[in-house]
N, C-alpha and C positions, 0 to 999 in steps of 0.2 A: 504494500500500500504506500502512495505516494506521500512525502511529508507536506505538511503544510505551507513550510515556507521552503523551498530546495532552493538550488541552485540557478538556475532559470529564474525565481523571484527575484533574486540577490542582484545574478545581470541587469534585469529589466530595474530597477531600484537605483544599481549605479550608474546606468545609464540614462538613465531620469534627473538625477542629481549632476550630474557632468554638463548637462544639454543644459539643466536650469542655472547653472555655475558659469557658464561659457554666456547666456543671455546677461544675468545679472550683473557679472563683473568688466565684461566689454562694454556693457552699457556705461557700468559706473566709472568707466577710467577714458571714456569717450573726450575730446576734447569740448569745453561747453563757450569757447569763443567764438565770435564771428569776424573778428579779425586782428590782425598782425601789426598793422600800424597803419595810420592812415599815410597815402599817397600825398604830391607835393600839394599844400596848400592855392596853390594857382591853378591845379589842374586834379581837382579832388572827385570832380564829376563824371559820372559811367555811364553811358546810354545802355540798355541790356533788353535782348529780345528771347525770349523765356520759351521755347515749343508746346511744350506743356508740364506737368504736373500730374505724375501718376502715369502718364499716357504720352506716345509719342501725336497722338490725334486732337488731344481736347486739354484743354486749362492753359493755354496760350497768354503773355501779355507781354505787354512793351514796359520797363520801369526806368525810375530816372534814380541812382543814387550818388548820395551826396558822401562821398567817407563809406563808412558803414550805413550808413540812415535812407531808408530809401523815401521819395521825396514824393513822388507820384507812381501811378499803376495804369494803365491801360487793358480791359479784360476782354470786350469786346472781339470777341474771334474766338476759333475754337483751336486755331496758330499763329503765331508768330515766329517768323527767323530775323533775317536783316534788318540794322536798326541802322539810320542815318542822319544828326542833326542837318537841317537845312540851314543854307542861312540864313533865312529870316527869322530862325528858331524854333520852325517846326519840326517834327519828326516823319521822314519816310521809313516806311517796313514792308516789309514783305509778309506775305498771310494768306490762308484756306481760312474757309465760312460753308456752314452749310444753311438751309432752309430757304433757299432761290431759288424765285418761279419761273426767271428767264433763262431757260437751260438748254437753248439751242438745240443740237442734235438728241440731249440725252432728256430722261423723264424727269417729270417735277415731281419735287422739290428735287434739289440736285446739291455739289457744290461748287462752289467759284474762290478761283485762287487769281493774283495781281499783284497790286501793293495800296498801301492808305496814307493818306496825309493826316498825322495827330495836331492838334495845336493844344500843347501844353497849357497855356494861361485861359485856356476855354473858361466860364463861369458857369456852375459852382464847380467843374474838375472838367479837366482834358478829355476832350472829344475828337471824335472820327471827324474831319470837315471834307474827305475826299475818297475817293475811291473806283479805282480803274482794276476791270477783272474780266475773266472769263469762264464759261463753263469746263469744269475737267468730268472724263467719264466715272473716275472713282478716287475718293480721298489718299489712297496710299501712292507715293511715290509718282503722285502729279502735280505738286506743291514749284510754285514760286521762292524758291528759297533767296533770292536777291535781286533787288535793283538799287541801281544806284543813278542821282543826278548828272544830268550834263551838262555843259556851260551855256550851250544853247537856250537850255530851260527845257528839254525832254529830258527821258527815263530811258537807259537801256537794262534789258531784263535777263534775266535766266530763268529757264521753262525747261520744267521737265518734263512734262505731257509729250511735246510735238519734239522735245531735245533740240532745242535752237536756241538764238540769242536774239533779240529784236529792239527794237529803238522804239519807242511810241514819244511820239508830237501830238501837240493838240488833240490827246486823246486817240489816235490811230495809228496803227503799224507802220512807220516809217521808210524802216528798212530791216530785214532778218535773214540770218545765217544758219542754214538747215544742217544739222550735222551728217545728215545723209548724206552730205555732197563728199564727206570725206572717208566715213565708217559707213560699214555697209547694216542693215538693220533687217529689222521688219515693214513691211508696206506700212501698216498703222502704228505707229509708236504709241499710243494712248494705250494699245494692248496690255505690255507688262513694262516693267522697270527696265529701257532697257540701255542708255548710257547715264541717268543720272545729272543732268549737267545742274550742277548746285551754287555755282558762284561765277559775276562776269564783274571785273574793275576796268573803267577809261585807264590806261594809261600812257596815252598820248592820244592826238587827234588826230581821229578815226583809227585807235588802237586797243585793242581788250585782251587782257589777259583772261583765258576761261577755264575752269574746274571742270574736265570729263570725268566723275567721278568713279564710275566703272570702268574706266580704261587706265585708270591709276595715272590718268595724263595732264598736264595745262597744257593746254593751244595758247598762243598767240595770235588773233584774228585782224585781217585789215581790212578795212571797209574797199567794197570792190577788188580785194585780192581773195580775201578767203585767209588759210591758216599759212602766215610765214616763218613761224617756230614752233616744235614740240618739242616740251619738258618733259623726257623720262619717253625717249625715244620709242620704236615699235619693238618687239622680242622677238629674233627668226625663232626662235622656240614655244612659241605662243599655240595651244590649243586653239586660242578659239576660230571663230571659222573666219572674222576678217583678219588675222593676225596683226590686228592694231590695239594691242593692249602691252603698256610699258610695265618695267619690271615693279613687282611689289615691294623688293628687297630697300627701294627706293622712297616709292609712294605708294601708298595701297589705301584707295577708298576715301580721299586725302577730301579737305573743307578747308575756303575761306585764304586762299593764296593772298598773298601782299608782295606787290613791286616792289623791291627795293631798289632797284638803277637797273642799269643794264647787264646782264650776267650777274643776277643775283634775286631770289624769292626767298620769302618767309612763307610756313606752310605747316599747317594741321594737318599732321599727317595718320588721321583716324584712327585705320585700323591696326597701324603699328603702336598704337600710343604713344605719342609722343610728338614733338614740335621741333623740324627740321628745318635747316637756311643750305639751300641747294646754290651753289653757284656754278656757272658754265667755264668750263677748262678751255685750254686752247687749242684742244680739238674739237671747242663744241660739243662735247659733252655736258651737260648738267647732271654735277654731284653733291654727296652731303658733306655739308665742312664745317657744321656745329648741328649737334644731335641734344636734348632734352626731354629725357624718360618723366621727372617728374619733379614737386619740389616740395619743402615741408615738409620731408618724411614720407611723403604719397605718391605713387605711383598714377601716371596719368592712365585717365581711364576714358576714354574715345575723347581725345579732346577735338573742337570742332571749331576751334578762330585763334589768331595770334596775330597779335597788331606788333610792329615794331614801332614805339613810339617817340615823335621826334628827342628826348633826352636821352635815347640808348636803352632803357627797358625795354618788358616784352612783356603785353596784355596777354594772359590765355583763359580760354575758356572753356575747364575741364569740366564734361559735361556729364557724363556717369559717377563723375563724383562733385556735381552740382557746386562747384565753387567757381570761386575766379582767382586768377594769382598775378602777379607782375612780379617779376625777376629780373635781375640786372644782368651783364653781359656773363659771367660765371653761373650762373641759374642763383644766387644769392635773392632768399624772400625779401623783396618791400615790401608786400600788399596783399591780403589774402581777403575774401570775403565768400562765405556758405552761407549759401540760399534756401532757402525752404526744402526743410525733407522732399524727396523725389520730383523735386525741381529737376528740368531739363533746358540750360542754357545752351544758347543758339550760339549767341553771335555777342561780345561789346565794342564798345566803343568808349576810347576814354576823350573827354569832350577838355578843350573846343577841338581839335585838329583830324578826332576819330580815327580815320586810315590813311595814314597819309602814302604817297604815290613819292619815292623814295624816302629814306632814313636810314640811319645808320647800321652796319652789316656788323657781325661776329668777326666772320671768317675765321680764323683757325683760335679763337679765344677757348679756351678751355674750360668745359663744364665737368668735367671729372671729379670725382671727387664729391661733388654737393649730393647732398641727405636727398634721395627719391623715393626710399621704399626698396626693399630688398625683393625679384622676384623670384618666385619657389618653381621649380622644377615641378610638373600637374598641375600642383596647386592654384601657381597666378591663373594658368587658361582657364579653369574651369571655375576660379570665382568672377572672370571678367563673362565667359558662358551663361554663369546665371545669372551677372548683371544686368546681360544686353534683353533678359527676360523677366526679371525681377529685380523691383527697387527695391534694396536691401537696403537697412540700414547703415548710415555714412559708417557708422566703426568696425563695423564686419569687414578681415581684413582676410590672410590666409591662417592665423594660428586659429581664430575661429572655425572658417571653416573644417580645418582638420580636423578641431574639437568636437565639431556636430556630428562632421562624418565617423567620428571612433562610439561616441554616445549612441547614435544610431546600429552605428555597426552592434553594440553593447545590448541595446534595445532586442533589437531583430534577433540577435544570439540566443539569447532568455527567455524570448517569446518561442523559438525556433526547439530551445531545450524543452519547455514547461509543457510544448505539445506532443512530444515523443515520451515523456512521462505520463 
């Protein structure tokens, strides 16, 4: 006859206790600040575009922070990415909306992705006063992730729907750059996800740097040329079927490029983790000649913007782990600021100057050495695995997960004996 308490109990009991020792004591040794010091008094203010909250789909907003203190909120959308003061002091973004009756080819209600004009000093709070969109066939991976002003006083955009880049004047398509002209596709691009193109900067006249982000590429586009430079060239070794996809080892699945002059970019380089300044050799190549895994202790977890900002730092905006940082040219913290549990920041900008179209490069300055976060052999992949599918909370790092995973293991053991008795 079996005993009342065996062995089996004993597991299942220490593995209850272990799992509850590993929540309570990560939580309590959590860091409880939201930041590190405030930035230079002259230049304290952060434009920040938020996707969502909980979701990569919905809890979207635009905010204005002051230091740590955030100043205003804009909620209105169910996203936001690209955030840009204007100069008159409004805010441009980029954003998806759903519950639109004007849905052109597709059924109503639908949604519509574009960009919006905020006017902050709106009374009694900042409102929407503009908005240019269009219908897309389904909210994932048809989003607007960037536009930006041009001197003229149009918008050029990036669209991921039709995968192009387009200029709208007065309200109307201007001029646009089909990326079929260069990558071979599908008939319909609206189908599936299938280049991604997630960011386009002026930099120069009639000159764009653009984000392929499934081709792990920047183009260089020129009005009436088409593409006269690619960063992170094609691979003769390339599976896919148009063999235009550059190596990963490089850039993989990269957000949010910044010119810095000629043969030189700053670049969130996603799915690597981490924020790389690629300059081009003199063979024309484009290589990495400062790499940053992470900073504070933390390892970056899909970061997805990095401003190089005209005094020599560098804005980032780790977005899996819902902070923002600024680092000086060695990865050295200025500036840190954590956002709202399962916040998912987009894009900042630090005001007045935002992204500016050169600044100062690394080049071979050395970040070695500075505190990122140690990564574990299984362990990192598969806590960044569940992060890209659950908001965890900020302090769950890898000793936790190992913890949960042995509690578990301990659990299932106990339960596994208790039923063979």
């Amino acid at each position: 006859m079996p005993s009342r308490f065996g062995i089996g109990d004993l597991l299942v009991a220490i593995g209850c206790c272990c799992l509850l020792a590993t929540v309570v004591v990560g939580a309590a040794l959590s860091p409880t600040t939201t930041g590190a010091s405030s930035p230079d008094a002259d230049s304290s203010r952060t434009l920040l575009g938020v996707q969502g909250v909980g979701s990569y789909h919905e809890g979207g907003s635009v905010r204005l922070l002051d230091g740590d203190e955030e100043q205003w909120r804009v909620s209105t959308g169910l996203v936001y990415f690209d955030v840009t003061r204007l100069d008159n002091g409004s805010v441009l973004a980029s954003y998806m909306d759903d519950g639109y009756e004007d849905c052109g080819p597709y059924p109503s209600t639908c949604h519509r992705t574009g960009f919006r004009i905020i006017d902050p000093d709106a009374s009694p709070s900042p409102e929407v006063v503009y908005e240019w969109s269009f219908p897309v066939r389904n909210r994932v991976a048809s989003e607007v992730h960037d536009v930006e002003p041009l001197p003229d006083g149009g918008f050029v955009v990036a669209d991921m729907e039709y995968e192009r880049v387009f200029v709208v004047e007065d309200g109307e398509v201007a001029w646009q750059w089909n990326a079929s002209t260069r990558y071979d596709g599908p008939d319909d691009p609206t189908t599936r996800d299938w280049l991604h193109i997630n960011d386009v900067d002026r930099i120069g006249q009639g000159r764009f740097l653009v984000s392929v982000r499934n081709a792990n590429q920047l183009v260089v586009l020129e009005r009436g040329e088409g593409v006269v430079e690619v960063i992170n060239a094609d691979r003769d070794d390339d599976t896919d079927d148009d063999g235009l996809v550059g190596d990963p080892s490089v850039l993989h699945r990269q957000h949010n490029p910044q010119w810095l002059g000629d043969g030189a970019v700053l670049v969130a380089d996603s799915e690597n983790h981490r924020v790389v300044e690629l300059h081009r050799n003199d063979e024309g190549v484009w290589e990495p000649v400062w790499v940053l895994d992470g900073a504070a202790g933390q390892k970056f977890d899909w970061p997805r913007d990095a401003d190089r900002l005209p005094n020599g730092n560098t804005l980032i905006t780790d977005t899996r782990n819902a902070r923002l940082v600024e680092i000086n040219a060695t990865g050295g913290v200025v500036w840190t600021h954590q956002l709202d549990y399962r916040a998912l920041p987009y894009e900042a900008d630090r005001l007045p100057q935002g992204e500016p179209v050169g600044a100062p490069t690394y080049g071979d300055t050395p970040a070695d050495g500075v505190e990122t976060g140690a990564s574990v052999p299984i362990l990192t992949p598969l806590l960044r695995l569940i992060s890209a599918g659950v908001r965890l909370p900020l302090w769950v790092g890898e000793i936790h997960l190992l913890a949960t995973l042995v509690s578990l293991g301990l659990v299932g053991t106990g339960l596994l004996v208790r039923r063979r008795n």
